[in-house]
C-alpha positions in Angstrom: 0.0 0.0 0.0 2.7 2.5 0.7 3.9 1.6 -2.2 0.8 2.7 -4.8 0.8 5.8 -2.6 3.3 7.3 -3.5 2.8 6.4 -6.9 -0.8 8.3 -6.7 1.4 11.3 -5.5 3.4 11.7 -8.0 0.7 11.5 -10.5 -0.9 13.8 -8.9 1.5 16.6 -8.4 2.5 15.8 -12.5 -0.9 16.8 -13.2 -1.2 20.4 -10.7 2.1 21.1 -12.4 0.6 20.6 -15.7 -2.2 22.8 -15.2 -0.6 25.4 -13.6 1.8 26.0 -16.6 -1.0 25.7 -18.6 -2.9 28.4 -16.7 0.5 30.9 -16.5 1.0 30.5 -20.3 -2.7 31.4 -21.3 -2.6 34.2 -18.4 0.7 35.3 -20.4 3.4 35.0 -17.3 5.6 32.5 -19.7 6.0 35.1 -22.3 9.2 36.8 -20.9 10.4 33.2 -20.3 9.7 32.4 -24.6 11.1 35.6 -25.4 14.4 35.0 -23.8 14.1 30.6 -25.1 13.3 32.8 -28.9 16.4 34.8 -28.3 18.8 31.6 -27.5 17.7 29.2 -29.9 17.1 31.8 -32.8 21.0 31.4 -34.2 21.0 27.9 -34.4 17.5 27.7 -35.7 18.8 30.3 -38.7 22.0 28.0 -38.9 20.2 24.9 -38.8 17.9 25.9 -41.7 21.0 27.6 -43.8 22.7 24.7 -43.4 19.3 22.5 -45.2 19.6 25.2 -48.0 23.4 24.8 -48.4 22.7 20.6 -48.3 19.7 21.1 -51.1 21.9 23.4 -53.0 24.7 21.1 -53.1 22.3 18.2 -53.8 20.9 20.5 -56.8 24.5 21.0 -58.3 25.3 17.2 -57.8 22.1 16.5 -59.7 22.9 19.1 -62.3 26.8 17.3 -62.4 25.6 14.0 -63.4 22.8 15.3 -65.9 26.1 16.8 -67.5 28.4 13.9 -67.2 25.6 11.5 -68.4 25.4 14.1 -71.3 29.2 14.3 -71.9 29.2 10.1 -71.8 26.2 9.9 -74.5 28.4 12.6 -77.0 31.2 10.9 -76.4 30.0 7.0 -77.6 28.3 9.2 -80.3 31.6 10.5 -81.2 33.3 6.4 -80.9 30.8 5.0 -83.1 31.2 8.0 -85.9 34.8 6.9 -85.7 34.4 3.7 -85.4 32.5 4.5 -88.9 35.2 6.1 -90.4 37.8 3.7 -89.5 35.3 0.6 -91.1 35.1 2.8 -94.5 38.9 3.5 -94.5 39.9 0.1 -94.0 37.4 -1.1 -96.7 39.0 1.7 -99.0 42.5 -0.1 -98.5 41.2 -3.5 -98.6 39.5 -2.0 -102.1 42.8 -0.3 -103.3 44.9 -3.7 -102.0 42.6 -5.7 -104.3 43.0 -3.6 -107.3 46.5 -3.0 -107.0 46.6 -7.0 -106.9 44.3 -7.2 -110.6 46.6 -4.6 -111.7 49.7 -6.2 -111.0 48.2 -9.8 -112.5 46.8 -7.7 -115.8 50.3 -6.6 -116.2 52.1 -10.0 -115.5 49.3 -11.1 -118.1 48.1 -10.5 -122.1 44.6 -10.2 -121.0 41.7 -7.2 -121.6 40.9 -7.2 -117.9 37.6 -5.6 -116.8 37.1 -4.5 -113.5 33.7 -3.9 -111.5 31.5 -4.1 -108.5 29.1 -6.4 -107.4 25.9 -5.2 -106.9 24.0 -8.4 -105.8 24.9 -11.6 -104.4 22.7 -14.7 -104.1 23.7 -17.3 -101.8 20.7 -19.2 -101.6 21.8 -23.4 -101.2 21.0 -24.1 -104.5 22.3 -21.2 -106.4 25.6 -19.2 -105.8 25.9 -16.2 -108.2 26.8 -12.4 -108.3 25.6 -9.6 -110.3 28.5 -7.3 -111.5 27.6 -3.5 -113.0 29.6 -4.4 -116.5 27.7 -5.7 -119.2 28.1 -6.4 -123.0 28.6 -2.5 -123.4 32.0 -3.0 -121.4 32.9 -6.0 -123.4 32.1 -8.9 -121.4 30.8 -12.0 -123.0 29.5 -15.5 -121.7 31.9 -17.9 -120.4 34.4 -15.2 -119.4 36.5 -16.0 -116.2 35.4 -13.8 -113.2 38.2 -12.9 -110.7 39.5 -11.5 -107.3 43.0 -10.6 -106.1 45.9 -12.0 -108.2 44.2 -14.3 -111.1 42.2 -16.6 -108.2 39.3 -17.8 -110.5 35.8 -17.5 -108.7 33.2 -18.0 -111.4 32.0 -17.8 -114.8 29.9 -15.2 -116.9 26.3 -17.1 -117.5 24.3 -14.5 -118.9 25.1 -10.9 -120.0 23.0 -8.0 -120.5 24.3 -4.1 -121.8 25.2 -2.7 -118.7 24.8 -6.1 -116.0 26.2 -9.5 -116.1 25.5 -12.7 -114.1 28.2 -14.7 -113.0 28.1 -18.2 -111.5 30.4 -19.0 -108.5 32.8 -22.1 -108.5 31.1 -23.4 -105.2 27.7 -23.3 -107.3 26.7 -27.4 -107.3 26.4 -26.8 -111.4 29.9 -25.5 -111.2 32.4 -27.4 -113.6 35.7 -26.4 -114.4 38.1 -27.8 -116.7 41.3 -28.1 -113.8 44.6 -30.0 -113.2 47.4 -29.2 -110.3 49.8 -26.9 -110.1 52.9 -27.7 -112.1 52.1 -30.8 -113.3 53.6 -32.3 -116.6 50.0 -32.7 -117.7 47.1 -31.2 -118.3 44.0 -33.0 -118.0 43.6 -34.1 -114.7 40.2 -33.6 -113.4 36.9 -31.3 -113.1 36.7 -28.7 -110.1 33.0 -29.2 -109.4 30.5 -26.9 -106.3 30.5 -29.5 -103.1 27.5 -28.3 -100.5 28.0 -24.5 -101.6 30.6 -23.7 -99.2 33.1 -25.5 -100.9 34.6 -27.3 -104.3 35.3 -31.0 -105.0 38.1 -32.0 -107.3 36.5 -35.0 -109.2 37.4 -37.5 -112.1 41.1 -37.5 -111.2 42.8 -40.5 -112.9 43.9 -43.2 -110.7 47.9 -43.0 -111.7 47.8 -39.3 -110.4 49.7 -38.9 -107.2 47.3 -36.7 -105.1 48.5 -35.1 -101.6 47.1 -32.4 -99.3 47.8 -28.9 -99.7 48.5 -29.0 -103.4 47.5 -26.3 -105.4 44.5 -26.8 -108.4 44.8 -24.4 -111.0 42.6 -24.1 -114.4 44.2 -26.2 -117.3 43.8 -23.2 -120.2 40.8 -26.2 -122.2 37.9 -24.7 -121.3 36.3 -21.8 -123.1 37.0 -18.3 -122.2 39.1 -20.3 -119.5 42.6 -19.1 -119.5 45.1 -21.4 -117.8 47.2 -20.9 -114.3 44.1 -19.3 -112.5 44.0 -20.6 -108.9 40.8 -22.9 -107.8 41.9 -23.4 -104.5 44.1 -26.3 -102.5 43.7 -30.1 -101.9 42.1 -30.8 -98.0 41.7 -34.5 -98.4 41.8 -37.3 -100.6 38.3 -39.7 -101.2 39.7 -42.6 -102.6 37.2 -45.4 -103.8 37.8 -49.2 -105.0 34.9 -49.1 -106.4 36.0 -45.8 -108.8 37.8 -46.0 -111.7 38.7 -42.3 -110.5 39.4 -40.4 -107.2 38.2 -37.2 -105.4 39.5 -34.6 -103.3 37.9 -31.7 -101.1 39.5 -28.4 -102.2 39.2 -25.5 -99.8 37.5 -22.5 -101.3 40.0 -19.8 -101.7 37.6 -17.0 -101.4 33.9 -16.3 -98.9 30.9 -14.8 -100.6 30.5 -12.4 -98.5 33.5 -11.1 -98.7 33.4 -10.6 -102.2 32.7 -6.6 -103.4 35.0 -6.0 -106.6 36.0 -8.6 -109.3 37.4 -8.7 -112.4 36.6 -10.3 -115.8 38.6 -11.3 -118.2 37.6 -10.3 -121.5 39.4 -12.9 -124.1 37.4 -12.3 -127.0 38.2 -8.9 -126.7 41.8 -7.7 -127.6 43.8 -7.2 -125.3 44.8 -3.6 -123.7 
């Protein structure tokens, strides 16, 4: 009991004291008393809220600072990929002027009218691998004339010629056949370089009595029409022998990728030479 009484006490006197503060401050006796408070805390209130503007003014900046940088970052990839442009045309320009510096050199090494142009379309669908080039009859190109890249590496034939377009199919086409035999050889019929699942060529009919190793070089034989001889066809991967066969085979890697492919040249026997 003792106890809860003097618990009772000090809830009571908490409560007089309540009310009486209550009645001095609406009676206006505290006044003097917030005056003097007002007076104390008034520099650090005006330092505390100074200090807020300074922290949302920095904040501001900082916000402003990265809007700027994020900016600066966005130019400057802008600025990377217009190089990054420039630098894909320039290198296509000397991979352009390398290839026609190698035709040239081959035309001069060479009696041949040798015409040179772009392709402007390229079908490499499975069944048909062929390239438009912008030089036509007009230019003097004629059917069956030998279509090339770099220095004399044989990559198709003319199969159809209009004025200013011609139509040339590509040695991995499967209808592909070219009159071939290997590089210095003491003969010259040796086989038929024929398209082997469009990607690359098959060196076929080769007589049995023909020694045939890897990495040998197959090179047109000079029979065919409009063919000359010495142009490169590409090099021996692997021999398919068969009992069975009164000939052999080999898979020849394809010297050259479609894709790759942007300016040729044909050359124009049955026009005089230049």
């Amino acid at each position: 009991m003792p106890y809860y009484n003097t618990i009772n006490k000090k809830i009571i006197i908490t409560i007089i004291i309540f009310f009486v503060f209550l009645a001095l401050y609406y009676l206006h006796f505290l006044m003097p008393i917030e005056k003097m408070l007002a007076l104390f805390f008034h520099p650090v209130q005006t330092e505390i809220v100074q200090h807020g503007a300074n922290i949302n003014k920095n904040l501001k900046a900082i916000s402003i600072s990265k809007n700027k940088l994020i900016k600066q970052v966005v130019e400057l990839q802008s600025e990377i990929n217009d190089l990054n442009i420039q630098l894909l045309k320039l290198q296509n320009a000397s991979e352009e002027n390398q290839e026609l510096k190698n035709m040239l050199n081959f035309k001069n090494n060479n009696n041949y009218k040798l015409l040179t142009g772009e392709i402007v379309y390229k079908n490499n669908l499975e069944l048909e691998k062929s390239i438009m080039i912008n030089l036509g009859s007009k230019d003097g190109v004629r059917k069956n004339d030998a279509v090339i890249v770099g220095g004399g590496m044989l990559i198709g034939k003319v199969i159809k010629v209009s004025p200013y377009q011609s139509l040339a199919r590509l040695t991995i086409d499967n209808k592909s056949n070219i009159l071939a035999t290997l590089e210095n050889a003491p003969y010259t019929v040796s086989g038929v370089i024929q398209g082997f699942q469009g990607t690359n060529l098959s060196f076929n009919y080769i007589p049995k009595n023909i020694a045939i190793i890897p990495k040998q070089k197959i090179i047109t034989n000079g029979l065919q029409e409009n063919l000359p001889p010495n142009l490169f066809l590409g090099q021996i991967t692997q021999l398919l022998e068969n009992e069975n066969n009164i000939f052999n085979s080999a898979l020849v890697e394809t010297p050259y990728n479609i894709e790759d492919l942007k300016i040729v040249g044909i050359i124009a026997i049955s026009s005089p030479a230049n």
